[in-house]
N, C-alpha and C positions, 0 to 999 in steps of 0.2 A: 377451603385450604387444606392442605393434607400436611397431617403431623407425623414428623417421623417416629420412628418405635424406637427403641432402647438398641436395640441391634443394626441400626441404618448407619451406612456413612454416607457424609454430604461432603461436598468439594470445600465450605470453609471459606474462613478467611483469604488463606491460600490459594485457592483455588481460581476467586475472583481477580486476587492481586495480581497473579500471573495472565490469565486472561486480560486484564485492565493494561499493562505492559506490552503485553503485545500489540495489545489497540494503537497505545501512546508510540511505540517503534512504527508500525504498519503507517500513520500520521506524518512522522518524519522522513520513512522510506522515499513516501508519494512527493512529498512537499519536494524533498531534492530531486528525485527523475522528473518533475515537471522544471524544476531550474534548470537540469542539464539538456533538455528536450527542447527546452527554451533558447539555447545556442547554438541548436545546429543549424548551420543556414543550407537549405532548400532552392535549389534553381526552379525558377517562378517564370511561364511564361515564355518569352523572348531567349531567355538562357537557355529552353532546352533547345530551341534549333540549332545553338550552337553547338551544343555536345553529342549531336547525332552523328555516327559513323557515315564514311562517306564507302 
């Protein structure tokens, strides 16, 4: 394990808190674009021959 020396700075409390927050946003980001990804409806099938140019 490496000890820091009197003159090192480490990122802190801070450092993680902020890192940990963005985790916790990046989490809720996904979780909604999978709900709204989850409404779009897709013509499946049968329905593209209908929307093919004639």
């Amino acid at each position: 394990m490496t000890v820091l020396a009197a003159g090192d700075v480490s990122p802190g409390l801070l450092g993680f808190t902020v890192v940990a927050l963005i985790g916790v946003a990046l989490y809720f980001l996904i979780k909604s674009m999978n709900k709204q990804m989850s409404k779009i409806k897709v013509p499946r099938g049968a329905d593209k021959d209908d929307t093919k140019a004639e």
